[in-house]
C-alpha positions as CSV (number, residue, x, y, z in Angstrom):
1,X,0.0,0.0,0.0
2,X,1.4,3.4,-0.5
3,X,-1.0,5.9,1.4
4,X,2.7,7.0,3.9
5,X,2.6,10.1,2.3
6,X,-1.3,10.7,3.9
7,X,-1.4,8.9,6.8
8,X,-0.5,10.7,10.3
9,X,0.4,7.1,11.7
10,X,3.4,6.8,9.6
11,X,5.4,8.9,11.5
12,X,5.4,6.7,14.2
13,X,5.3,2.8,13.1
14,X,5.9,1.4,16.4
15,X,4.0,3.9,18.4
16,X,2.9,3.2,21.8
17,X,-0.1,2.3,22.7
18,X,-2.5,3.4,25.6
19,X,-3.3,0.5,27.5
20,X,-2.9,1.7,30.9
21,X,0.4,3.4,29.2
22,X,0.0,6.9,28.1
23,X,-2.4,9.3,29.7
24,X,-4.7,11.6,27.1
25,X,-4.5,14.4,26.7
26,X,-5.4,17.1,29.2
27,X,-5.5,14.1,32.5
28,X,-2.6,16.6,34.1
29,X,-4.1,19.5,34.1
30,X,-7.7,18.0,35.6
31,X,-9.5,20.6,37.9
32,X,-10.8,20.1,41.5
33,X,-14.5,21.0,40.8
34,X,-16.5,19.9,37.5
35,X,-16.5,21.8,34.5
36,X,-18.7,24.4,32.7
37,X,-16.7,22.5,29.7
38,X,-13.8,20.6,28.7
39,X,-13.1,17.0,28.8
40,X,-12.0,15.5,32.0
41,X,-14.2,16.5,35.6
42,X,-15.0,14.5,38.5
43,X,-17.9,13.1,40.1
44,X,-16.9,14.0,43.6
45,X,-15.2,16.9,43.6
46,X,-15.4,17.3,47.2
47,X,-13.6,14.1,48.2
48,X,-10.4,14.6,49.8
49,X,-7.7,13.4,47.6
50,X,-6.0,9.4,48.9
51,X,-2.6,9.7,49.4
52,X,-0.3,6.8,49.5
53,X,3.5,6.2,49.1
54,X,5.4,4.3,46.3
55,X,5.9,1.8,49.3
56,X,2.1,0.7,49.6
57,X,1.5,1.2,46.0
58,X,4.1,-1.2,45.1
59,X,2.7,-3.6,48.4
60,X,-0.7,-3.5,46.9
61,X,0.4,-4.2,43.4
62,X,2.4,-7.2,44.2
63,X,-0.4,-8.4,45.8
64,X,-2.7,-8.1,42.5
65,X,-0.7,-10.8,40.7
66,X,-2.5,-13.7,39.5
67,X,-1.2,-16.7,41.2
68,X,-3.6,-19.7,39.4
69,X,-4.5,-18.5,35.6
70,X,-5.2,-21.8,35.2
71,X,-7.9,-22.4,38.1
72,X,-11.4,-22.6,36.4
73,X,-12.9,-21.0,39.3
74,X,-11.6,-17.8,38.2
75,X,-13.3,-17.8,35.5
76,X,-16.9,-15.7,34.8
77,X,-19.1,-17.8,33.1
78,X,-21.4,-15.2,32.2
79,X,-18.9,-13.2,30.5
80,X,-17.2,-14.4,27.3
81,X,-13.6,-13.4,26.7
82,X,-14.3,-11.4,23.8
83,X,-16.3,-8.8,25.9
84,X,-12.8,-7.9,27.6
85,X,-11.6,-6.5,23.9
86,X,-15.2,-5.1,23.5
87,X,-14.2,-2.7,26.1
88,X,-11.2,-1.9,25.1
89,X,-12.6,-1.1,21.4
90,X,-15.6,1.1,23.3
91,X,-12.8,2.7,26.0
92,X,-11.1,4.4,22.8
93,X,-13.8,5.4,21.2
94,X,-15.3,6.8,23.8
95,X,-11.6,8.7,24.7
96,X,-11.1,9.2,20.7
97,X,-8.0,11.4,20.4
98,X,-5.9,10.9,17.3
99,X,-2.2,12.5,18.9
100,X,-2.6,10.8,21.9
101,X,0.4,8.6,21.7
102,X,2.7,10.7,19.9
103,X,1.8,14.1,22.7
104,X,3.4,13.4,25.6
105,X,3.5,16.5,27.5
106,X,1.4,18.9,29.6
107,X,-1.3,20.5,27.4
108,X,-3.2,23.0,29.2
109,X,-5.5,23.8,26.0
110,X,-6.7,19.8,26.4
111,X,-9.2,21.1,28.3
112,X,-11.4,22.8,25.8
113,X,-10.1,22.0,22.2
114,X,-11.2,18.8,22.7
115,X,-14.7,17.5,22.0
116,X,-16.8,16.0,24.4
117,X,-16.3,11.8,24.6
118,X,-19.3,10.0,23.0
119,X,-20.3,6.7,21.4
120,X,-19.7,7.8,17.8
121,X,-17.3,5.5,16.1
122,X,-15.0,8.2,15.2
123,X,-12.3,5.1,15.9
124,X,-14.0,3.6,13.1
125,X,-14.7,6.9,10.6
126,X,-12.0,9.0,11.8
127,X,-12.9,12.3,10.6
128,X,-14.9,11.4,7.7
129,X,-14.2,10.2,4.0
130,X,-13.1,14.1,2.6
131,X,-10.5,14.8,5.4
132,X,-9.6,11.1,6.1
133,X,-9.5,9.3,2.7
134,X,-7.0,6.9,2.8
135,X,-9.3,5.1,5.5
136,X,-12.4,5.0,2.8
137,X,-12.8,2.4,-0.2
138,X,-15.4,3.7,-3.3
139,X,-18.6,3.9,-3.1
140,X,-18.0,4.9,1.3
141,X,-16.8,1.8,1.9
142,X,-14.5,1.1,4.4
143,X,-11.1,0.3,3.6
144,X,-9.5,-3.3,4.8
145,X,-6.5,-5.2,3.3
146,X,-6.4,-8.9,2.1
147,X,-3.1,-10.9,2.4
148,X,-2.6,-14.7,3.1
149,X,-6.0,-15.2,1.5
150,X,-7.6,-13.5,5.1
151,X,-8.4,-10.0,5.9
152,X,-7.0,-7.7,8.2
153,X,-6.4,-3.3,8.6
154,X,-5.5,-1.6,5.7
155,X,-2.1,-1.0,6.3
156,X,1.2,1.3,4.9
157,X,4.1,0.1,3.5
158,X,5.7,-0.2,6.8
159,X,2.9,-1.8,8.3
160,X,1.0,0.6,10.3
161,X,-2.9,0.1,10.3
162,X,-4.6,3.1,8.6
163,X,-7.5,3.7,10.6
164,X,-9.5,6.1,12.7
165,X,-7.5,5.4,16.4
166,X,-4.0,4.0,16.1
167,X,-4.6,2.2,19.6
168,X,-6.9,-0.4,17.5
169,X,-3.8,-2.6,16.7
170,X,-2.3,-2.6,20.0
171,X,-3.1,-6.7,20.2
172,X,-4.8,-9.1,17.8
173,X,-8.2,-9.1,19.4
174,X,-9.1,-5.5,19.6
175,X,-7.4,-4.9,15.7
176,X,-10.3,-7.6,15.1
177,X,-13.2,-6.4,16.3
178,X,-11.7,-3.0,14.4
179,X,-11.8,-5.2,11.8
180,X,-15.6,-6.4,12.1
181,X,-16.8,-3.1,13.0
182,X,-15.4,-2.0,9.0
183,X,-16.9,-4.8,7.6
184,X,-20.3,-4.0,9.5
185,X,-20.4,-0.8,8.2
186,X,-19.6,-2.4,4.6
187,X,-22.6,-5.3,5.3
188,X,-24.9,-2.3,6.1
189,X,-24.1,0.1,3.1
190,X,-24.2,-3.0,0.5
191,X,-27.8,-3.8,2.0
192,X,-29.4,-0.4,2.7
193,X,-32.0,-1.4,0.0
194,X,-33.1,-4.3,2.4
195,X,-34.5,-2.0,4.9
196,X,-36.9,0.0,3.3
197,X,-37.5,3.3,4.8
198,X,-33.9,3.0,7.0
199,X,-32.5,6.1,5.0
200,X,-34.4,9.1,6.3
201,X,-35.0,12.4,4.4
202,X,-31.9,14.6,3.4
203,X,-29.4,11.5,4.0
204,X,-27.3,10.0,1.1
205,X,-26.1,6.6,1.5
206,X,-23.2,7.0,3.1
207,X,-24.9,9.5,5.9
208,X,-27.6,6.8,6.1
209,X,-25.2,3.5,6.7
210,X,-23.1,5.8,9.4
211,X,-26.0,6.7,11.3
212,X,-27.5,2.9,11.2
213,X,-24.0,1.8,12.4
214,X,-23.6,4.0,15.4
215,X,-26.9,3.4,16.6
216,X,-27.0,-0.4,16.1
217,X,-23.6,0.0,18.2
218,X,-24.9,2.2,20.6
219,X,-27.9,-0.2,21.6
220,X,-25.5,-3.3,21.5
221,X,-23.1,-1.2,24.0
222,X,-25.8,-0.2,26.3
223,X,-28.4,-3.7,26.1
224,X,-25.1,-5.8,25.8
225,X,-22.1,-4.5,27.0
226,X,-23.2,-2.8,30.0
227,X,-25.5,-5.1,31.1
228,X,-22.9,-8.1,31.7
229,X,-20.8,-5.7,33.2
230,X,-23.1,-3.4,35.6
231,X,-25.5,-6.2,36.5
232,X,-29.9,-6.1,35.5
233,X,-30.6,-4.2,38.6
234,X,-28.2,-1.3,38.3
235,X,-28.9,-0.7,34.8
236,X,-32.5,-0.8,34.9
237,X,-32.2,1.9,38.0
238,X,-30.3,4.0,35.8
239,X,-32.1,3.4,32.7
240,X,-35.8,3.7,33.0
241,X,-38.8,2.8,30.3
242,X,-41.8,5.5,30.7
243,X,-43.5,7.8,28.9
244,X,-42.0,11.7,28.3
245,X,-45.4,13.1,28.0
246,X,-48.7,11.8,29.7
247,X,-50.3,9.3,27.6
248,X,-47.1,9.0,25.6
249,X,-45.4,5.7,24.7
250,X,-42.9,4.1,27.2
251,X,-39.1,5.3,26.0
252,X,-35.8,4.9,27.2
253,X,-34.9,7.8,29.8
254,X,-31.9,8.4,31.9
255,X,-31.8,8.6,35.8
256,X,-28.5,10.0,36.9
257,X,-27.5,10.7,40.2
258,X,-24.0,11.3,40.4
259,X,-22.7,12.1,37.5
260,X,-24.1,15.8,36.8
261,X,-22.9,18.6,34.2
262,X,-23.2,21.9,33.1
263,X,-22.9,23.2,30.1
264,X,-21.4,19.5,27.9
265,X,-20.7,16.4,29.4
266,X,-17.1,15.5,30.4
267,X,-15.2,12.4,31.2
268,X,-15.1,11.5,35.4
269,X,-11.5,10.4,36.1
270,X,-13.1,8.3,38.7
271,X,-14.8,6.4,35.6
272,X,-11.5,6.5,33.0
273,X,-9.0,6.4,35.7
274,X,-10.5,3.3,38.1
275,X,-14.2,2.1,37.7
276,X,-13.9,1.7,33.5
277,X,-10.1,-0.1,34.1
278,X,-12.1,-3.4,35.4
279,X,-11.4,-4.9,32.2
280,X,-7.8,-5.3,32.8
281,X,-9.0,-8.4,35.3
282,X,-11.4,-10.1,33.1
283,X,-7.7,-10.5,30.6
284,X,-6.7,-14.3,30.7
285,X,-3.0,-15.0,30.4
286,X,-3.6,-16.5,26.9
287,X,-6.3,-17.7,24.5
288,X,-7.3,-19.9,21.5
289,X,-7.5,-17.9,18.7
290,X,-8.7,-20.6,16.3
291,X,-8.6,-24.0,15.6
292,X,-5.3,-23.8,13.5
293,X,-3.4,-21.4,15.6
294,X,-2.3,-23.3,19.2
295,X,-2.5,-21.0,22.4
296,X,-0.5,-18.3,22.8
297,X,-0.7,-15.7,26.1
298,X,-2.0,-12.4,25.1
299,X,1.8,-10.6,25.9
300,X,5.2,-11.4,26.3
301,X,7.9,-9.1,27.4
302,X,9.5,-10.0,23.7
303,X,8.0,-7.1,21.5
304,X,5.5,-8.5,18.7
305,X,7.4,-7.2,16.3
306,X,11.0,-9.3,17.2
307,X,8.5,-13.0,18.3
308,X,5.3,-12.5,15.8
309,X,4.3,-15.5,16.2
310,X,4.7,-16.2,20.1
311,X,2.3,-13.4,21.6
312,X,-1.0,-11.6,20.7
313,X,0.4,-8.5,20.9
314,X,-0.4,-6.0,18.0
315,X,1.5,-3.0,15.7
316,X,2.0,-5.6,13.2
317,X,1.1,-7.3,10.4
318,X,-1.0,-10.0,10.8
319,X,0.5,-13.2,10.6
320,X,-0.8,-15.6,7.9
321,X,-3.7,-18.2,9.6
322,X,-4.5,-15.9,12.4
323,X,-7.5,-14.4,11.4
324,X,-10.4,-14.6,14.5
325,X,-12.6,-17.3,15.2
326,X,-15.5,-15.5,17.3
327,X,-17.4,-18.1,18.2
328,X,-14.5,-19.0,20.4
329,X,-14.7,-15.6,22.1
330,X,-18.5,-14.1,21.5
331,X,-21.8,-16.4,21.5
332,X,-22.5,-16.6,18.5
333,X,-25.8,-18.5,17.5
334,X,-25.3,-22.2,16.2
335,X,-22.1,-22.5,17.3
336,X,-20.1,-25.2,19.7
337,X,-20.3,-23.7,23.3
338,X,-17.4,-26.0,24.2
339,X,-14.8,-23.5,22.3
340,X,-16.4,-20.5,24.3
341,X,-13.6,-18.7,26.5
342,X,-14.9,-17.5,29.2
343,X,-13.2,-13.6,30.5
344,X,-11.7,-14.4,34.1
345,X,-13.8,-13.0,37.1
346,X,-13.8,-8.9,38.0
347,X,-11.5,-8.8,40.9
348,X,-8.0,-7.5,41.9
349,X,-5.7,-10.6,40.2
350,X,-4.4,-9.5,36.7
351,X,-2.9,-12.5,34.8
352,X,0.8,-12.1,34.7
353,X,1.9,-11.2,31.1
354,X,0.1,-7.7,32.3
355,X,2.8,-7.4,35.2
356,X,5.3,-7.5,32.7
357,X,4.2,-5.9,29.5
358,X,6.2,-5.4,26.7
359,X,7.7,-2.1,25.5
360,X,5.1,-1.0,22.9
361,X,2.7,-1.2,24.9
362,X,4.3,1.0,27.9
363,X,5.3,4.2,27.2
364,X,7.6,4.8,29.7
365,X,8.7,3.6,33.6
366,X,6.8,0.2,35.1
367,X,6.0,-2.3,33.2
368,X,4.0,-3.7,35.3
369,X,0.1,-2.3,34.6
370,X,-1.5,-3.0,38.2
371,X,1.3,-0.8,39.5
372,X,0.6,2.2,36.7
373,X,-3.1,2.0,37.5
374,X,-2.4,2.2,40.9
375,X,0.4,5.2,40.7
376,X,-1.9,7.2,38.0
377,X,-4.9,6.5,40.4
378,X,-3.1,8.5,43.3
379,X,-1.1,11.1,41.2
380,X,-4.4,12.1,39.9
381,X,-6.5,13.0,42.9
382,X,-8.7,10.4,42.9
383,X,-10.4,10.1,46.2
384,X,-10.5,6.5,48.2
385,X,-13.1,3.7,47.5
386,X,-14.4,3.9,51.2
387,X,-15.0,7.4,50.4
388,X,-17.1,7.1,47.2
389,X,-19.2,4.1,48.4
390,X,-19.6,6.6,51.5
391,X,-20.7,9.6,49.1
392,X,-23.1,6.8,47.3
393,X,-24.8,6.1,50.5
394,X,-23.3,2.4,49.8
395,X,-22.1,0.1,52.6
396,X,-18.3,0.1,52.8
397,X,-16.1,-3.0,52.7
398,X,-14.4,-3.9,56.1
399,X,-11.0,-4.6,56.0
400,X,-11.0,-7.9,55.9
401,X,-13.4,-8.3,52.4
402,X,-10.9,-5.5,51.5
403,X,-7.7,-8.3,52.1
404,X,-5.6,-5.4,52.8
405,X,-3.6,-4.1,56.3
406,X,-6.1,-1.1,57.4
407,X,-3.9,2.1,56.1
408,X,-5.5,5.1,55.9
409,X,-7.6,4.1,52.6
410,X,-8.0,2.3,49.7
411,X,-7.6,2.9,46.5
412,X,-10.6,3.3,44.2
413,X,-9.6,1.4,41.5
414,X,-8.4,-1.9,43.5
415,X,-11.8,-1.1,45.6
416,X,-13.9,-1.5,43.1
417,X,-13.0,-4.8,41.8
418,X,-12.3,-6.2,45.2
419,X,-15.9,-4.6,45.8
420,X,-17.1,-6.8,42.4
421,X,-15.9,-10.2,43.7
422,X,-17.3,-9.3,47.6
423,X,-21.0,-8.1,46.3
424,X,-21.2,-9.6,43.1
425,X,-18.9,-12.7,43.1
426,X,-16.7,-11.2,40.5
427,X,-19.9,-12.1,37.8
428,X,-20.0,-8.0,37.3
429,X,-19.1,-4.6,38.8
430,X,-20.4,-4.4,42.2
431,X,-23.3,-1.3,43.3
432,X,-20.4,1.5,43.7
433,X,-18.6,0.7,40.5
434,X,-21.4,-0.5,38.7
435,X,-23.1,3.1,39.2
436,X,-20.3,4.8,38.3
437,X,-20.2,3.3,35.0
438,X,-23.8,3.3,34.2
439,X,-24.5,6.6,34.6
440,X,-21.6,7.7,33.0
441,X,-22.2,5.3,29.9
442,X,-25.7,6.0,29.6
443,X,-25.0,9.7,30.5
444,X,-22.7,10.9,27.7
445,X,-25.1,8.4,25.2
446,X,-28.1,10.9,26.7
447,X,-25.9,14.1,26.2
448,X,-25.1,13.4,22.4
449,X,-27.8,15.0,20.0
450,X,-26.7,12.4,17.4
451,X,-27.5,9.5,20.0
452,X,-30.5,7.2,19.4
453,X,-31.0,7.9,22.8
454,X,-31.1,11.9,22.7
455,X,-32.9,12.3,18.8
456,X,-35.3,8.8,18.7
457,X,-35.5,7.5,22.1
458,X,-38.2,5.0,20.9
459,X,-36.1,3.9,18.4
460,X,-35.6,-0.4,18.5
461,X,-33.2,-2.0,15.9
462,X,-34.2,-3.5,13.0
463,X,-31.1,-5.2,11.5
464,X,-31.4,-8.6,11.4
465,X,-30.9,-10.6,14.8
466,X,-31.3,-13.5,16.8
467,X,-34.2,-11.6,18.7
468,X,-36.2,-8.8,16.8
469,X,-35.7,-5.6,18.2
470,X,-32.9,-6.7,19.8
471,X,-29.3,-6.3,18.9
472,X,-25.8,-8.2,20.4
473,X,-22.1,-8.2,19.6
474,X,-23.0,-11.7,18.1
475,X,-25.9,-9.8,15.8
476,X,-23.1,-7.6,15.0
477,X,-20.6,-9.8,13.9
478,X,-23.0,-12.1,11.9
479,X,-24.3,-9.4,10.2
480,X,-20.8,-8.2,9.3
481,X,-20.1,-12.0,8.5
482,X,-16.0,-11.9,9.5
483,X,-14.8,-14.4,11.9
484,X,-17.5,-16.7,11.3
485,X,-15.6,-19.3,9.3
486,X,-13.1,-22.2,11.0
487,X,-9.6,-21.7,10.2
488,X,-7.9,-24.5,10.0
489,X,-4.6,-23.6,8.3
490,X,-3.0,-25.3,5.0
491,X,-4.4,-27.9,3.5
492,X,-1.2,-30.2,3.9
493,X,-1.2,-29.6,7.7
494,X,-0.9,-32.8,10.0
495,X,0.0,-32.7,13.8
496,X,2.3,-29.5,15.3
497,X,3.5,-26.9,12.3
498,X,6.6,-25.8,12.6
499,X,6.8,-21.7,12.5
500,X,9.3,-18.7,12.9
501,X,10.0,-17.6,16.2
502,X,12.8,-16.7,18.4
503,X,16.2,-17.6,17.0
504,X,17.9,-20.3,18.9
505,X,20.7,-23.3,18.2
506,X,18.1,-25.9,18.2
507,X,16.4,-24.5,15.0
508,X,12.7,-22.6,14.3
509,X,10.5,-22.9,17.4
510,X,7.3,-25.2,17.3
511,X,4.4,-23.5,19.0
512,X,3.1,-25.1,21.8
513,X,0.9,-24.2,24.3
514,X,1.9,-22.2,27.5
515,X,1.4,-24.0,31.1
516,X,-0.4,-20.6,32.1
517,X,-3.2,-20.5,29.0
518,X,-6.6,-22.2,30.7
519,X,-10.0,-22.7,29.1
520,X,-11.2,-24.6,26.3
521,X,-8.4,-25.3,23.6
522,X,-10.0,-27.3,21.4
């Protein structure tokens, strides 16, 4: 491909990702109260700020290692692995910023040049087919690249994915589900003319298919996403059916209680900077990514790049046989419920490769991410968890469901998922996180104009699905029709494949599976 001239990426081919790494921009210079605008507030603003030394950081991160990836009882069977990467994919568009991993530095203007956070795809469309067009195909297609006879992100000629948010290839999963959410946007457009009356008036195609897509998406985050994570009870307190006039028909309303704005909704650090990082527990050590490809952990501390074939990590081509297999990581309908990975239970044990993460995915200092959650938590402000539940009117946790020495406070990130696996077995968030992330989810959805939620709050979806009016990641990705097909490598393949890995005297690695990789490997 030769778009390098174009694309902003290229700069940069082994930029660093933001997984727990890099902070976006404007975090540094957060105020104390909320905003009138801007993009980063808090829920609290009253809370006195936790402090803790590097000391009992570093004590309470040690203590967040996962000792027994393979025990089955920490797995969450009502949460399929694939809703771990869902997050991650929903976390960046909701924090879309396109120079966040090249802008390292204080940015005082972060605070208002930025626009506010919402469910839009813009991770997807980028800024649109006349300012972005090296992400766009004819017709408003989206682009995507074919090699090895499988698809994967339209890429440069030095391999950097040309797409709306360069984070989406920081590991193989989330690049896929990049990946599905270009081909549903392609299903859609080819089959507007199946949905008659879809396109409303004044829309083109293209207009039409976007608007479709986003609030397809935005129903499938809200009646999917946060559902398994916040629990039935929590989101129906937050999200009501009833009628906006007397004698109208029953809608969708939001119920906030904490999370309040002025003038445009911002992001809470409290949500980006603890509540929304629970999905860094649900992350097994390794997966299954299809039936040709053996089990591989998700990192290494060997960069992608130098082991291609040992790790999941992204910022790289992908290797030849490794496109997705979702029914291994979503339900899809029809499909074997023995190769479903479950995500591992919400709680306060990350699997090890995230204690050790490699260098593309850390921008600078610890490599270990409970430890960076844990510092950013407390460099930030953030208040304790005993603190918020207090604020919430929710009962606190005692020191002993905390599993922590008494000192002074917790913090609100290791509360809330130690809170999960007190209140809610580790099966979702528990009632102080779970709020949090409701109302914040639901409250920026309700803040956008463009949102089903704000302009048609009636609206059901209509696109094909395993229940009408209903619409799942696994509606999604049939509809889109990627990963739905076995791959099961060359047709010449018998037992263990030898591939390229690390170099060593004995000759090319054969991949086997890790001792730490548990769940369903067939």
């Amino acid at each position: 491909m030769t778009q390098q001239e174009t694309d902003p990426h290229a700069t940069d081919p082994h930029a660093t990702a933001s997984h727990g790494a890099t902070e976006p921009r404007g975090l540094r210079q957060l105020p104390g109260s909320r905003l009138a605008q801007g993009r980063f507030g808090r829920m609290f603003p009253r809370l006195r700020a936790l402090h803790l030394d590097d000391g009992r950081l570093a004590e309470i991160a040690a203590a967040m290692a996962e000792t027994a990836p393979r025990d089955a009882d920490g797995d969450n069977d009502r949460i399929p692995a694939g809703y771990s990467y869902l997050g991650q994919f929903i976390d960046h568009d909701l924090t879309f910023d396109p120079v966040s991993s090249l802008i390292k530095n204080s940015d005082p203007d972060a605070l208002t040049d930025f626009r506010t956070p919402r469910f839009d795809l813009d991770n997807v469309y980028g800024r649109g087919p006349r300012d972005q067009p090296y992400l766009y195909d004819t017709g408003g297609r989206m682009l995507v690249d074919r090699h090895d006879d499988e698809l994967d992100l339209p890429r440069n000629s030095r391999d950097v994915a040309l797409i709306g948010d360069p984070r989406n290839d920081e590991n193989v999963f989330v690049s896929q589900i990049q990946l599905t959410m270009l081909e549903f946007h392609n299903a859609v457009l080819g089959r507007l003319a199946e949905f008659p009356g879809a396109v409303k008036a004044g829309e083109d195609a293209f207009t039409a298919t976007q608007r479709i897509v986003r609030w397809h998406y935005q129903w499938m985050v809200v009646h999917d996403f946060l559902r398994r994570i916040v629990g039935e009870t929590t989101l129906r307190d937050v999200l009501r059916r009833e009628p906006l006039v007397p004698g109208g028909e029953p809608v969708e309303q939001v119920r906030p209680r904490f999370f309040r704005w002025m003038n445009e909704a911002f992001m809470p650090v409290e949500f980006s900077v603890a509540a929304y990082r629970f999905g860094h527990s649900m992350i097994r050590a390794g997966y299954k990514l299809n039936t040709f490809v053996p089990a591989r952990p998700i990192f290494t501390s060997t960069p992608a790049r130098e082991d291609p074939l040992g790790h999941f990590g992204g910022f790289r081509k992908l290797p030849p046989f490794w496109q997705v297999e979702w029914a291994r990581f979503f339900p899809l309908p029809g499909a074997d419920p023995a190769v479903l990975q479950p995500a591992r239970r919400i709680d306060t044990q990350l699997a090890p490769p995230l204690l050790d993460m490699p260098p593309e995915q850390v921008a600078s200092g610890s490599r270990n991410l409970a430890l960076r959650n844990l510092t950013r938590g407390v460099r930030l402000g953030l208040p304790s968890g005993e603190d918020v539940a207090r604020a919430m009117g929710v009962p606190v946790l005692s020191a002993v469901d905390l599993g922590l020495p008494a000192a002074g406070g917790t913090p609100l990130w290791f509360y809330l998922l130690r809170e999960s696996r007190v209140r809610a077995d580790g099966k979702h968030l528990g009632p102080t996180g779970g709020r949090i992330v409701a109302e914040v989810f639901l409250g920026l959805l309700a803040a956008d104009p463009g949102s089903y939620l704000r302009a048609e709050p009636g609206w059901r979806p209509f696109l094909p699905a395993a229940t009408a009016g209903d619409f799942t990641m696994p509606d999604l990705i049939a509809f889109s029709g990627f990963g739905l097909t076995p791959v099961t490598g060359p047709a010449s393949a018998s037992g263990p494949v030898p591939v390229t890995g690390p170099a060593s005297a004995s000759g090319p690695a054969l991949v086997t599976e890790p001792a730490f990789v548990s769940g369903p490997a067939s």
